[in-house]
N, C-alpha and C positions, 0 to 999 in steps of 0.2 A: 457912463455908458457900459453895456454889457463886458464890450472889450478891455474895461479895467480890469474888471476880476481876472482874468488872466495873465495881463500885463503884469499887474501887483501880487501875482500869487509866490508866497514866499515860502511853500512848503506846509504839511501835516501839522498837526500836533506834536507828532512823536519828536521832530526835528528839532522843538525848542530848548535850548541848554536847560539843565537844573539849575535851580539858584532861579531863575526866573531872570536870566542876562540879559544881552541882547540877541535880539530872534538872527537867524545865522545870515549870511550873504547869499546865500547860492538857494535856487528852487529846486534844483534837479539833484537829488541823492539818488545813487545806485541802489537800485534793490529795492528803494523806499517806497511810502505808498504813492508819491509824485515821483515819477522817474519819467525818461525818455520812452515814449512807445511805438512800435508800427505803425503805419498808414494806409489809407487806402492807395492802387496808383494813381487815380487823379490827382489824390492831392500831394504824393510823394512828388509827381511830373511838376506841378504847377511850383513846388520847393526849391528844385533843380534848376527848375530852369530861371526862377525868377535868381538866385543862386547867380548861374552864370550871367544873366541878365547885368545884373549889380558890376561883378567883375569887365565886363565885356564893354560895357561905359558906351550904349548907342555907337559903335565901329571904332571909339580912341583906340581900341587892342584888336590887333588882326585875330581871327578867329579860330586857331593854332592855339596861339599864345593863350589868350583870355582862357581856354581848355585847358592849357597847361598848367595853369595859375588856379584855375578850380579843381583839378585832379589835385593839387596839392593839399589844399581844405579836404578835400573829400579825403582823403589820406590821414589828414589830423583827425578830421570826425570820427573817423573808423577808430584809428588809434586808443581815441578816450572812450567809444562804446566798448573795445575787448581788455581793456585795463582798469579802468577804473576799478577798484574792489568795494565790494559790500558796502555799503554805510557812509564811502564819500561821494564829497558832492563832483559835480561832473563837470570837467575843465571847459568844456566847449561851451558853454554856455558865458551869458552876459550877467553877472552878479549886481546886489543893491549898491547904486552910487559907485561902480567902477570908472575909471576912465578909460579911456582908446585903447592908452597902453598898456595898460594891467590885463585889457581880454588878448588883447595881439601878443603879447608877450607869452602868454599861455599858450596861445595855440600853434604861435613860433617853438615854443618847446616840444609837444606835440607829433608837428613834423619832424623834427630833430630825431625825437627817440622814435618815431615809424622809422626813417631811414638808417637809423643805427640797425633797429632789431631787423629790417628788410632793405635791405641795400639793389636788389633786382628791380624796384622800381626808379629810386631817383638815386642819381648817384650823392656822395658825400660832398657835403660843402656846398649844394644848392638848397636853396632857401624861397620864403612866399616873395615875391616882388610885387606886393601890393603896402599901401599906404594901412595904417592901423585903423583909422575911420572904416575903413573899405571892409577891413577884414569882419572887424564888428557887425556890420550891414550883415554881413554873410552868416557869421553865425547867427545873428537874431532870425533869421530865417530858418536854419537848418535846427536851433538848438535842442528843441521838442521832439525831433523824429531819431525813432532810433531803427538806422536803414541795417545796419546785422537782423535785425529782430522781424522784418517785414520778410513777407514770402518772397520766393525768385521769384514766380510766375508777375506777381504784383512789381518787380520792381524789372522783371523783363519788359514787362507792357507801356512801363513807366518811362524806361528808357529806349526804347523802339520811339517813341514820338517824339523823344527829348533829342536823342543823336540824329532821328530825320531830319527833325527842324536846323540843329548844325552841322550838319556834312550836305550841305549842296552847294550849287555854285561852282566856284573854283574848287573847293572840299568836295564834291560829287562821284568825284575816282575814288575816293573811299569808304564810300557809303553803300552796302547793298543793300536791298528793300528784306526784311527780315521775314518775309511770308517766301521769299526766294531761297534761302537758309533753310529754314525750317523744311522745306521740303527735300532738299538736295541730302539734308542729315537722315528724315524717316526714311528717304528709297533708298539706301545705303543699310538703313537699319540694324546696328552693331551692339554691343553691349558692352558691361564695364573691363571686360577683359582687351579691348583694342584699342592700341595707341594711337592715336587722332593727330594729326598735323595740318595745318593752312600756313601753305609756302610761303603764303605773300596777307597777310591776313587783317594790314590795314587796322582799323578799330574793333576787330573781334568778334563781328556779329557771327562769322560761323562757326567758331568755336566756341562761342557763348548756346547755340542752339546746341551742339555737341553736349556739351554738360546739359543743359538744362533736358534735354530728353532722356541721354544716357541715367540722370538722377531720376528721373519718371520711372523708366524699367525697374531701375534697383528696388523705387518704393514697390515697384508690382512684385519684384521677384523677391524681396527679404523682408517682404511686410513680418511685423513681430519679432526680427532678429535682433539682438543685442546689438551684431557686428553696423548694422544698417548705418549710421553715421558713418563711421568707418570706414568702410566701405565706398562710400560716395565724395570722403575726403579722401580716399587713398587714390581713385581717378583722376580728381579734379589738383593734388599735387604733385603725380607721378606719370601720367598718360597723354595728358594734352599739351601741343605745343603749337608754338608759331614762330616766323621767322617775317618781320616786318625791317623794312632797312631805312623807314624815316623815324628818327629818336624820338620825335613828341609824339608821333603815331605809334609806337611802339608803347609809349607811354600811357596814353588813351587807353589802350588794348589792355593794357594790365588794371588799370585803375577799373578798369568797365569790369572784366573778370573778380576783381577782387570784390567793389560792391555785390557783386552776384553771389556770394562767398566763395572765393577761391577758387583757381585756376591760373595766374598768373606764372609761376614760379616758373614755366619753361618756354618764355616770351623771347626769344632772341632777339635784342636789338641793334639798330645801325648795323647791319649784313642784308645784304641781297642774301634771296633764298640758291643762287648762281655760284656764290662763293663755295671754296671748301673747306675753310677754316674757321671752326664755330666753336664757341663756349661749352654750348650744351653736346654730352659725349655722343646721346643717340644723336645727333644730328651730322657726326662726323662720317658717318658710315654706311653705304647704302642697303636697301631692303632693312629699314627698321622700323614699320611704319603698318597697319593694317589697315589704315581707313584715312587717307586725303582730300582734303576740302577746299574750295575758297572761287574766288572772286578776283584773278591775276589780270594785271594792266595788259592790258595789249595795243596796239599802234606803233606802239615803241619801237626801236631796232638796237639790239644789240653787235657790238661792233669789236672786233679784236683788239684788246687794249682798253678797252672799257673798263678802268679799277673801279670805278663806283659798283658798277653792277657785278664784274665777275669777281673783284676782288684778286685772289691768289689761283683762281682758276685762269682757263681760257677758251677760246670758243671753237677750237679745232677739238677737243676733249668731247662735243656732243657728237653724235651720230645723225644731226638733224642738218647740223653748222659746216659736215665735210664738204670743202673744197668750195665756201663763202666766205666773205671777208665780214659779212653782216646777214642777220635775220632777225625775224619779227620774235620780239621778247614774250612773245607768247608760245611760240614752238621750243623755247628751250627751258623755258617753267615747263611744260609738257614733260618734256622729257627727263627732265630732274626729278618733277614727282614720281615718275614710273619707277623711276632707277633707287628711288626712296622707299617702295611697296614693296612688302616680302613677298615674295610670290604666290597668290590665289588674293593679295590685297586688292581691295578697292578703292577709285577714284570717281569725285563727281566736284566738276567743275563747268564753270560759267564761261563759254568762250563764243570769240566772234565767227559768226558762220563761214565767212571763206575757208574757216579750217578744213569745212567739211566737202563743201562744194568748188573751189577753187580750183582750176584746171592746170595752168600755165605754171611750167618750169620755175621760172623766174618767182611768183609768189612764195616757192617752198612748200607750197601747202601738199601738192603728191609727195614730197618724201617724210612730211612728216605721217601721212595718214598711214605709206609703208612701213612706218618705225610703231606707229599702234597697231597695225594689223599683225605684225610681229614679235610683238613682246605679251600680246592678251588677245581680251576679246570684248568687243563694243558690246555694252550690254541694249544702252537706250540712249536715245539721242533726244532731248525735249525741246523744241521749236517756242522760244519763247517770243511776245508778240512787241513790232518795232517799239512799241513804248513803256518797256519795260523800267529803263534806268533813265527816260525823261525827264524827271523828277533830278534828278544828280546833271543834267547837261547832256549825256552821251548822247549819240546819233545810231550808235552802229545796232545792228539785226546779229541780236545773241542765239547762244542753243544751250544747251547743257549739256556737256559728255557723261556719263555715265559708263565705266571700265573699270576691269577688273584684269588684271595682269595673270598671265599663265602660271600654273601650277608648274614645280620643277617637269614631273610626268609630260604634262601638255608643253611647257618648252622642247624638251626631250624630243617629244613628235612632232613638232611641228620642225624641228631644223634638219632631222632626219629625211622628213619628207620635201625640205625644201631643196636639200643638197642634192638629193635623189633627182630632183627635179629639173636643178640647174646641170647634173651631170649628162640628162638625158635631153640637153640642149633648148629645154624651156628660157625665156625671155625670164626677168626678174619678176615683172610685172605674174607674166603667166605664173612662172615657180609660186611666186606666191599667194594666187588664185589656189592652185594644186592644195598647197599643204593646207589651208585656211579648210579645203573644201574637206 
């Protein structure tokens, strides 16, 4: 059948030893006239998924894990497309007449030396936890695709329908629809000189759209330049970060960035974005930040004494929390990102409409709308429609904030005016009608 010729293809010409030996094991030599190439996205999607499909075993592995377990593969694959040198043949692949554990062996090594040379994604001393049969499956799948070598846009598109199709359900809190992304980044519209952060950023979709637009400009703005690679790696290693506090989700998020090429290296994981005690130094300090993004849980209630979520912080510390014992975990991501923005920075975030419209004391929602009217200025509010995040389980009627935090100047005037205002016996509420106005 046609499908032999491919199945049986053992390489070029050029690959045959001298002497006329035996023809070599491996099909895939680097460099050579058979090597590993791009794809289109369908069929990169239809790779991936069939990929995790194999690992995922019809539900034996909760949907986390089976992820967990393919981010690792994807990690050895990577590994052997940026190493491999010239002229050898390519580890990931299934050679003539191997068995199980001659290819699982290989690509247990693989992982090994990616977590040696990159230790921010897995830590040391975790390993594949799949069966060697299993692993095989997976590479005879991937073996032929070489995912560095395909476009992002192709392997953006790729993975938009691969991560929709796994983040619903119970996973549905982490999943934003990436046409949501995409837009919250252009109306923001920043360029490579602005540090990027999503507090809470889950699997990466909006810092994935951060890079992948940000790289768009660069190609408009340095077409022809020598510097242009450069350039768009020194963003995507130096300016974008995230702070996710579930380990395998944090995980995801790196592995997603890094198939994309690069972006991962300033992933914080296992921290709430609420803590104050973080790895990465920009993240120790506030106003470091030009441009805030993302998609924060809310329903939640944050509670004093809460170590998971605040960590070493606490909730008398926010401006939003004074003189409550608990509030909704969406008003004090609020107010963390603000306190994160250098001032004239911008914020555009996904949140539930009571923020906006919420009357009653007891909700919180008037003090926090005082602590935005006070620190910036509402640019645009977008009324997204009830069946936005459907698709993921939620119920609730979103918006989009759009803000941009005061310039020192414009703080300056605006407390000036408010103090002025409080002295001349204005209500807080009034004061701060007055100085807004």
């Amino acid at each position: 059948p046609s499908t032999e010729r491919t199945a049986n293809l053992r390489g070029s010409r050029d690959a045959i030893p001298e002497q006329y030996g035996n023809a070599p094991t491996f099909t895939y030599i680097a460099g050579g006239k058979v090597d590993i190439k791009p794809v289109a996205k369908k069929q990169l999607e239809t790779k991936v998924k069939r990929a995790h499909s194999i690992i995922w075993a019809g539900g034996k592995r909760d949907p986390l894990t089976a992820f967990d377990e393919w981010s690792k593969i994807m990690l050895a694959k990577v590994e052997d497309e940026r190493r491999t040198p010239t002229g050898k043949h390519r580890r990931f692949q299934v050679g003539t007449g191997e068995s199980y554990v001659m290819v699982a062996s290989r690509v247990h090594s693989l992982f090994e030396t990616a977590i040696r040379s990159d230790p921010s994604i897995f830590p040391s001393g975790v390993s594949i936890d799949l069966s060697d049969k299993k692993i095989v499956d997976v590479v005879k799948v991937l073996q032929d695709v070489s995912i560095t070598d395909t476009s992002v846009d192709s392997i953006g598109d790729a993975f938009e329908v691969f991560f929709g199709s796994i983040f619903r359900g119970e996973l549905g809190q982490y999943f934003t629809m990436r046409p949501l992304a995409r837009f919250v980044v252009a109306m923001l519209d920043f360029d490579q000189k602005a540090f990027v952060l999503d507090p809470t950023c889950g699997s990466g979709g909006f810092l994935l759209e951060a890079l992948l637009q940000t790289w768009h400009g660069i190609d408009d703005h340095f077409r022809g330049s020598s510097q242009l690679q450069r350039i768009k790696t020194d963003f995507a290693l130096t300016q974008v970060y995230g702070v996710e506090i579930h380990d395998i989700l944090a995980r995801i998020c790196k592995i997603n960035l890094l198939l994309h090429h690069d972006g991962h290296t300033n992933i914080e994981a296992g921290k709430s974005c609420l803590d104050i005690e973080f790895t990465k130094p920009r993240l120790k300090d506030d106003e470091q930040f030009d441009i805030i993004i993302g998609n924060p849980p809310f329903g939640d209630s944050i509670e004093e004494g809460d170590d998971d979520q605040l960590g070493k912080n606490n909730l008398q510390a926010f401006k939003v929390a004074e003189g409550r014992s608990a509030v909704p975990s969406e008003h004090v991501i609020l107010e963390k990102s603000i306190s994160w923005l250098r001032p004239g920075g911008k914020l555009g975030m996904v949140l539930p409409d009571g923020v906006f419209n919420n009357q009653g004391d007891t909700s919180n929602c008037p003090q926090l709308r005082s602590y935005l009217l006070s620190h910036g200025k509402i640019l645009a509010v977008i009324s997204l429609p009830d069946y936005a995040f459907r698709k993921s389980g939620a119920q609730n009627k979103t918006s989009i904030l759009f803000y941009q935090k005061f310039t020192t100047e414009e703080a300056t005037s605006f407390n000036d005016f408010y103090r002025d205002s409080i002295d001349q016996g204005l209500s807080e509420e009034n004061a701060l009608r007055s100085a807004i106005n």
